[in-house]
KEBADO-624806 format. One record per residue: residue in one letter; chain; residue number from 1; x, z, y of N, C-alpha, C, CB in turn. Coordinates in Angstrom, 3 decimals. Last residue first. Glycine has a CB too. Layout:
<recs>
   type   mol   seq     n_east       n_up    n_north    ca_east      ca_up   ca_north     c_east       c_up    c_north    cb_east      cb_up   cb_north
      A     A   NUM          X          Z          Y          X          Z          Y          X          Z          Y          X          Z          Y
...
</recs>
This chain:
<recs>
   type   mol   seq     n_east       n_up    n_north    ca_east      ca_up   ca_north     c_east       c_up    c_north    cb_east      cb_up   cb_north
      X     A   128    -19.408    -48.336     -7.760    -18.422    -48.390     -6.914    -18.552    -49.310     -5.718    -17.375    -48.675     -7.612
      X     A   127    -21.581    -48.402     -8.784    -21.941    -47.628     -7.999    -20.619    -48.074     -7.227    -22.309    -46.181     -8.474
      X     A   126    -21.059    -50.323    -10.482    -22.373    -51.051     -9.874    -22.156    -49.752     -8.752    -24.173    -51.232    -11.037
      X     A   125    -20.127    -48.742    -12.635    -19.334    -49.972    -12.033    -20.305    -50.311    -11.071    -18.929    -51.271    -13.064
      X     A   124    -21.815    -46.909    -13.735    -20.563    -46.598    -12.830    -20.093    -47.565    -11.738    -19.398    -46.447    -13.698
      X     A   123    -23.546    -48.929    -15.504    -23.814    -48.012    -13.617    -23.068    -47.537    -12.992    -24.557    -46.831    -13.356
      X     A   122    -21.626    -49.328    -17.001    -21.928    -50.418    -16.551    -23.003    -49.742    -14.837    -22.786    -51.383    -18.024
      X     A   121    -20.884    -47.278    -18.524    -20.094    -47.598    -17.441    -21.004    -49.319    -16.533    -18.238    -47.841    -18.277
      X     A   120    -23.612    -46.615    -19.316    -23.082    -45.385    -18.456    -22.210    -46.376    -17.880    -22.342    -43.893    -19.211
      X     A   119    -25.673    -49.732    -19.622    -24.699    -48.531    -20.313    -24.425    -47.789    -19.272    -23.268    -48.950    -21.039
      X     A   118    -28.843    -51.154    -18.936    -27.581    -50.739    -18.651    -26.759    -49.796    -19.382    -27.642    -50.340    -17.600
      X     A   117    -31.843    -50.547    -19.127    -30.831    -51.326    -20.595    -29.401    -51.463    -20.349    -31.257    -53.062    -20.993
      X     A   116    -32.101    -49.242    -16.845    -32.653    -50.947    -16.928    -31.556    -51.366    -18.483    -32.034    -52.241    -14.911
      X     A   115    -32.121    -46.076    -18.481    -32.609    -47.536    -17.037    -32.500    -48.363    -17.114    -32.184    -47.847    -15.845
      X     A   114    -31.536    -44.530    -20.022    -30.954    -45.938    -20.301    -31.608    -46.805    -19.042    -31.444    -46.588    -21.970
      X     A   113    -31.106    -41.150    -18.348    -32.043    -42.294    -20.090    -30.911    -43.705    -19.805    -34.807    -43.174    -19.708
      X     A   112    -29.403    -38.786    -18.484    -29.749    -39.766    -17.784    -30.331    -40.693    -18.943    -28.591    -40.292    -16.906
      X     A   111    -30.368    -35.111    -19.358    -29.503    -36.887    -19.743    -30.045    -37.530    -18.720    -29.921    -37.944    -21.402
      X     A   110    -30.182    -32.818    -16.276    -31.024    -33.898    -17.563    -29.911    -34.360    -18.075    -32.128    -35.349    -17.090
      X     A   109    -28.250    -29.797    -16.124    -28.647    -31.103    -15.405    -29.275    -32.388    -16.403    -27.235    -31.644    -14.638
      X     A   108    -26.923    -27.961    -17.043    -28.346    -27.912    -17.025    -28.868    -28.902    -16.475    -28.846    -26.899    -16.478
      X     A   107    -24.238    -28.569    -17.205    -24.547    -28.192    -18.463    -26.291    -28.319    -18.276    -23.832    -26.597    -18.872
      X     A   106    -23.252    -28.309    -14.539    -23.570    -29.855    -15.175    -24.256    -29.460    -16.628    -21.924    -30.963    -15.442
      X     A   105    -24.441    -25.257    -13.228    -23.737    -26.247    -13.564    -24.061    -27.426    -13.996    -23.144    -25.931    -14.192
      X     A   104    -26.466    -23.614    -13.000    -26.583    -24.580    -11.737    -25.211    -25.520    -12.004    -26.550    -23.630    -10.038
      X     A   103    -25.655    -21.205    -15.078    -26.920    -22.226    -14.601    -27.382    -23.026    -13.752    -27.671    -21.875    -14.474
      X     A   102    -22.897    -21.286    -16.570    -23.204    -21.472    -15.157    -24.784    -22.094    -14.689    -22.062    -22.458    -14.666
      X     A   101    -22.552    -20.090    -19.707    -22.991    -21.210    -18.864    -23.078    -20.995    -17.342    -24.291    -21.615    -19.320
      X     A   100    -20.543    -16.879    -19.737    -22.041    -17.470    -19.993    -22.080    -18.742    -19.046    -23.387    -16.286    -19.554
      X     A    99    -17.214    -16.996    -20.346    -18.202    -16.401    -19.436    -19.300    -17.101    -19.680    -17.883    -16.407    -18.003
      X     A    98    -15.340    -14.926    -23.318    -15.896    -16.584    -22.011    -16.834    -16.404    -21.160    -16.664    -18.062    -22.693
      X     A    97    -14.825    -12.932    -23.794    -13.722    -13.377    -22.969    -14.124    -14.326    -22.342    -12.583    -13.711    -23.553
      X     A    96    -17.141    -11.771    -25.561    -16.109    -12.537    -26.459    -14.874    -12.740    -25.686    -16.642    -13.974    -26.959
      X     A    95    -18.646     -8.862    -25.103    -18.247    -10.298    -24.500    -16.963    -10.466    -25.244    -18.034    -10.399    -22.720
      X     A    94    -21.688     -7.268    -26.867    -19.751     -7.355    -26.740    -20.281     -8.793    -25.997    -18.296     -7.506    -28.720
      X     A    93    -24.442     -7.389    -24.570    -23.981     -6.914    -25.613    -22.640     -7.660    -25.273    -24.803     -7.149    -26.962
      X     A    92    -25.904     -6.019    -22.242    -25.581     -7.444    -22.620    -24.948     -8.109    -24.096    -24.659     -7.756    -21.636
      X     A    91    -25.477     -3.086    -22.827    -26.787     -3.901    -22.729    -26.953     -5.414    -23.140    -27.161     -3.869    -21.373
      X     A    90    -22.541     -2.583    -22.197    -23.266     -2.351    -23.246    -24.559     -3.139    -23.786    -23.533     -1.231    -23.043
      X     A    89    -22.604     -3.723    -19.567    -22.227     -4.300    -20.701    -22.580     -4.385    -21.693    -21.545     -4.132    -20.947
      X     A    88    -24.285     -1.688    -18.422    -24.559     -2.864    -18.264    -24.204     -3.437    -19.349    -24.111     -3.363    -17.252
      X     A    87    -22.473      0.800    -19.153    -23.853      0.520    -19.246    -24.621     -1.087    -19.600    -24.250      0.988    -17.940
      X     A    86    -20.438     -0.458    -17.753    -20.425     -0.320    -18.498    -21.748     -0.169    -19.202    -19.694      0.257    -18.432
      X     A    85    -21.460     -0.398    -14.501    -20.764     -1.585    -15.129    -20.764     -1.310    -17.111    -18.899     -1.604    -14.303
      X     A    84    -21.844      2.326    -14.355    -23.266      1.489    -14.538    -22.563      0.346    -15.266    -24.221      0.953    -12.958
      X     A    83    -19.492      3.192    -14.701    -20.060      4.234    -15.946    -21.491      2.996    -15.690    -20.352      6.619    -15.513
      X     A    82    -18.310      2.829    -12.439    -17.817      2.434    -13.720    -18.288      2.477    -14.872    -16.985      2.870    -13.921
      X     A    81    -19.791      3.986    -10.723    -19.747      2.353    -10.489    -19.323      2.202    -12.113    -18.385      1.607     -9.078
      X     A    80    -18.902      6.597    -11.518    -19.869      6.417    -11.321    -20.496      4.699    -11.445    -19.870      7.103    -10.239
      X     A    79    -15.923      6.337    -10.471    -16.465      6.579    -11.932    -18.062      6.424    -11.856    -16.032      8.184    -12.528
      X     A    78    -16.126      5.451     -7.977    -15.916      5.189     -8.426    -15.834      5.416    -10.103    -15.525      5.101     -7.733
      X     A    77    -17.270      8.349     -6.730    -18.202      7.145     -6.762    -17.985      5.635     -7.522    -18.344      6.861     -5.397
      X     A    76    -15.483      9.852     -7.779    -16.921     10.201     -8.144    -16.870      9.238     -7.722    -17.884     11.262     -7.782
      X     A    75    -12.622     10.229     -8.068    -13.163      9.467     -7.327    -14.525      9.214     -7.932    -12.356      8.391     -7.104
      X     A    74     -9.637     12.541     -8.452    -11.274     12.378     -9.080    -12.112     11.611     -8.086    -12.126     13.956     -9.322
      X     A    73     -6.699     13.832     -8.725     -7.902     13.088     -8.093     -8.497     12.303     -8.473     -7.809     12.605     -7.236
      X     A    72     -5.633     16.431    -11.161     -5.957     15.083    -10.352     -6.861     14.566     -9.671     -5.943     14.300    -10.874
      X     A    71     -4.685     19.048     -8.115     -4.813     18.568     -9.592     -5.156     17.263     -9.913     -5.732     19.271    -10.256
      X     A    70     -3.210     20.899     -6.699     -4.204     20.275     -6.615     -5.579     19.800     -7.600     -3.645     19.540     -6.260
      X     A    69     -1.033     21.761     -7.629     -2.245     22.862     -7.651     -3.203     21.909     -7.668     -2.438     24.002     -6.366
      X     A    68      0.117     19.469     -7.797     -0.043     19.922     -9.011     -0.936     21.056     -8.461      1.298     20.251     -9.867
      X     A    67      0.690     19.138     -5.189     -0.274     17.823     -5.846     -0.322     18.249     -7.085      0.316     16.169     -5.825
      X     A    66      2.527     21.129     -4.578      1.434     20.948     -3.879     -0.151     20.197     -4.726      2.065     20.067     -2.715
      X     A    65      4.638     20.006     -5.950      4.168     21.336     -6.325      2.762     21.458     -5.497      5.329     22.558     -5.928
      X     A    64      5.353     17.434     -4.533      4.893     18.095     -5.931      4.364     18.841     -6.421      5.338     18.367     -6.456
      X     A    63      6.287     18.688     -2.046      5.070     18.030     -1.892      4.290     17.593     -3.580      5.488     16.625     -0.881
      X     A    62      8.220     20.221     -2.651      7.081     21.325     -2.800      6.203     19.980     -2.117      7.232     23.209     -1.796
      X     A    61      9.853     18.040     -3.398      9.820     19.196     -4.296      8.578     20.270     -4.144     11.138     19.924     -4.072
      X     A    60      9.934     17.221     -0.847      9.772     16.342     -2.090      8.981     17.399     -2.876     11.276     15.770     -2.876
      X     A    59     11.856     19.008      0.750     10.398     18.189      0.986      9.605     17.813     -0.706     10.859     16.381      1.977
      X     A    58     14.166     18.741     -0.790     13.168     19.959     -0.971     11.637     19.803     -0.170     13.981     21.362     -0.328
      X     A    57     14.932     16.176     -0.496     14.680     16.287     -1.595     13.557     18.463     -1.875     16.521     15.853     -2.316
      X     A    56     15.198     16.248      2.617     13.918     15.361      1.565     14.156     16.133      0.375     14.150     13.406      1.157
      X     A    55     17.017     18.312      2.562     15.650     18.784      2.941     15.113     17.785      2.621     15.297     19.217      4.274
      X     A    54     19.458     16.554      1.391     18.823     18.286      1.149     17.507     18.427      1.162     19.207     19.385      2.280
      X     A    53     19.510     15.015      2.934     19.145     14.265      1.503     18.812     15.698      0.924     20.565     13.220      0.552
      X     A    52     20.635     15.852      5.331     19.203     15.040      5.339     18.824     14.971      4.003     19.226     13.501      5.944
      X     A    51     22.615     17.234      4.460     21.673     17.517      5.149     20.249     17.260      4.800     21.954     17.053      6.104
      X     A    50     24.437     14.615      4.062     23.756     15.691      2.670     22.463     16.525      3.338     25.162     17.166      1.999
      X     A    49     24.719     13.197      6.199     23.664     12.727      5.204     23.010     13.619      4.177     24.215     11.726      4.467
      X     A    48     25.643     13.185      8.707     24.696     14.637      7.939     23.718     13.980      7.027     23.620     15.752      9.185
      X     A    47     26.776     11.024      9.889     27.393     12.107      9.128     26.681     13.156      8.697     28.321     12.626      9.756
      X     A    46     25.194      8.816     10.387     26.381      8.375      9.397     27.098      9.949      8.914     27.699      7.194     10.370
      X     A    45     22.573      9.893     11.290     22.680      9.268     10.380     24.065      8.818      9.464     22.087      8.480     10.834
      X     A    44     23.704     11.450     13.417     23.041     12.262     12.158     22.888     11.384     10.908     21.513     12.827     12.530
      X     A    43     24.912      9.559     15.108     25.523     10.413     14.172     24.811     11.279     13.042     26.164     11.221     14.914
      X     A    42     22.356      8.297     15.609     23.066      7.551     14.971     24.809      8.590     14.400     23.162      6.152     16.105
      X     A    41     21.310     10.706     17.108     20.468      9.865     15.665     21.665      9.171     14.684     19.240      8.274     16.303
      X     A    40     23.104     11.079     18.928     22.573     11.746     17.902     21.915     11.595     17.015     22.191     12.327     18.102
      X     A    39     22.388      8.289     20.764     23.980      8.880     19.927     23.845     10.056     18.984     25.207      9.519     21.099
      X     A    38     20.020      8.569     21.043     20.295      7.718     20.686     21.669      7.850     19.984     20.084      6.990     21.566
      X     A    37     19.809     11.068     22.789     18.659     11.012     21.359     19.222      9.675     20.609     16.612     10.730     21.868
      X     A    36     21.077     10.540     24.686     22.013     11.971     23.538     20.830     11.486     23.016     22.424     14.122     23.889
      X     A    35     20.328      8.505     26.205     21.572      8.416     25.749     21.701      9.231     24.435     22.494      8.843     26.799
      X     A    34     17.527     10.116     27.228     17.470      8.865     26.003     18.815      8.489     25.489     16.816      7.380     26.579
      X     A    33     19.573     12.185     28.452     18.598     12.577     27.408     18.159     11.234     26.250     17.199     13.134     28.305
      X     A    32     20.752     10.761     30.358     21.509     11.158     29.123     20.214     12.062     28.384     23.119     12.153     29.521
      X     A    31     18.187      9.315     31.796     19.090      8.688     31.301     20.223      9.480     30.077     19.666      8.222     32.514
      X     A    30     16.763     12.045     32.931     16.810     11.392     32.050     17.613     10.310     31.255     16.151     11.216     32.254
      X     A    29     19.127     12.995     34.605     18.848     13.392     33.096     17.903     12.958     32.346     18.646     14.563     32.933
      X     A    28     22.170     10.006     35.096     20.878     10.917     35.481     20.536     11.911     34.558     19.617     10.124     35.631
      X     A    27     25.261     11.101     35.027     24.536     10.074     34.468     22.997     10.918     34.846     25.005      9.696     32.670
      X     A    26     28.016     12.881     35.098     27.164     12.335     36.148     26.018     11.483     36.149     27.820     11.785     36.803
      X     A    25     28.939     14.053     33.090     29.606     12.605     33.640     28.840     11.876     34.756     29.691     11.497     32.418
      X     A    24     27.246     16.140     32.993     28.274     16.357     33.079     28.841     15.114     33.922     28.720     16.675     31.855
      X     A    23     25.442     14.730     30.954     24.695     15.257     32.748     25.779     15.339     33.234     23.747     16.857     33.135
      X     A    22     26.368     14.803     28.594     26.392     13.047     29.499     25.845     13.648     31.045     24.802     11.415     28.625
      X     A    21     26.956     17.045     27.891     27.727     16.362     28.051     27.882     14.977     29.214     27.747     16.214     26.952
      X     A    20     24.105     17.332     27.364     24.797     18.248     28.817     26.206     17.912     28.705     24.655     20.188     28.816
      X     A    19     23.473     16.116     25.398     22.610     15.718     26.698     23.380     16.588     27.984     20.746     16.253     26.481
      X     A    18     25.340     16.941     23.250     25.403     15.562     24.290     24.580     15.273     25.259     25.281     14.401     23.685
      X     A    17     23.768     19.488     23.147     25.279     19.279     22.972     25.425     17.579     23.996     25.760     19.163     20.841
      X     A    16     21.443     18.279     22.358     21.515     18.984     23.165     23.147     19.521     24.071     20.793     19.823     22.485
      X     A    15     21.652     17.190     19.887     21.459     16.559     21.292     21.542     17.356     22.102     20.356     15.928     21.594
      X     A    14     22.632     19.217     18.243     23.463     18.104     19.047     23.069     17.100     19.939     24.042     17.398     18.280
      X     A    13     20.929     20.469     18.088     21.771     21.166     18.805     22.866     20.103     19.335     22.316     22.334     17.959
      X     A    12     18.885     18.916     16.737     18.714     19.650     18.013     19.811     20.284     19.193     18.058     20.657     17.568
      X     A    11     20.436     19.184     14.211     20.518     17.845     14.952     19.332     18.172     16.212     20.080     16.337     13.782
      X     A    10     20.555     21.981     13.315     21.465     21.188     13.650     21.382     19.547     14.661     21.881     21.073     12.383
      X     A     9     17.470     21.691     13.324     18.385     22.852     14.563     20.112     21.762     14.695     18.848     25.276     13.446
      X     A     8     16.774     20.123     11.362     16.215     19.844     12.420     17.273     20.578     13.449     14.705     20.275     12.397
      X     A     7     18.131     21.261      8.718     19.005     20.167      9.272     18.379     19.629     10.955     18.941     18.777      8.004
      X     A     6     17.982     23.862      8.726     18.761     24.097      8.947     18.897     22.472      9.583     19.427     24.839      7.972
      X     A     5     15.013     23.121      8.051     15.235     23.976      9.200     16.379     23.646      9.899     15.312     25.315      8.862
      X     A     4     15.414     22.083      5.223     14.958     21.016      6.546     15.157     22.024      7.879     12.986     20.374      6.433
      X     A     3     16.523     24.352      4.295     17.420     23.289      4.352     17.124     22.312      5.304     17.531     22.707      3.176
      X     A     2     14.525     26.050      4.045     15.936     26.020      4.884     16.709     24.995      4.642     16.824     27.135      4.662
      X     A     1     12.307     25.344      2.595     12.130     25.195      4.035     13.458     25.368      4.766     11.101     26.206      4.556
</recs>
């Protein structure tokens, strides 16, 4: 926690530092307040990088330690779904990878007989 402490105060202090700088030059207060949050960001960003890379990385560190008391997460309704799907399977018995006929596919649809002694392309041709 001291390292993110240390880096929030520090970059508190420098806006704060430039917000009574820019009141100074005569600039409204709000106006050097959105000024010093804008010039303080952008110095915190090019010069307190270790800072910053401090407290993520001790962020980090006890958001780990956190998710290990925890332990893993367990989605009952989803194991549950998983455990009928399976079931199911079981039932149907092993699947090879192909999927069963489509019963409203071409596979269930009659032969066509021979109608007037015509061939297949010879009705094709007559349909065009």
């Amino acid at each position: 926690m001291r390292p993110f402490l240390f880096y929030a105060v520090v970059r508190l202090g420098l806006w704060v530092l430039l917000w009574w700088v820019l009141t100074l030059f005569g600039l409204g207060v709000v106006l050097a307040g959105l000024l010093a949050a804008l010039i303080s960001m952008l110095v915190s960003i090019l010069f307190l990088d270790r800072l910053r890379d401090a407290a993520a990385l001790r962020w980090k560190a006890a958001d780990e330690r956190r998710a290990q008391r925890r332990g893993p997460d367990v989605d009952e309704d989803a194991e549950y779904e998983d455990s009928l799907l399976d079931d199911a399977e079981r039932e149907d018995g092993p699947t090879d990878g192909t999927e069963p006929p489509d019963p409203a596919g071409p596979e269930s649809l009659p032969e066509l007989g021979d109608g007037d002694g015509l061939s297949q392309d010879e009705l094709r041709g007559e349909d065009r």
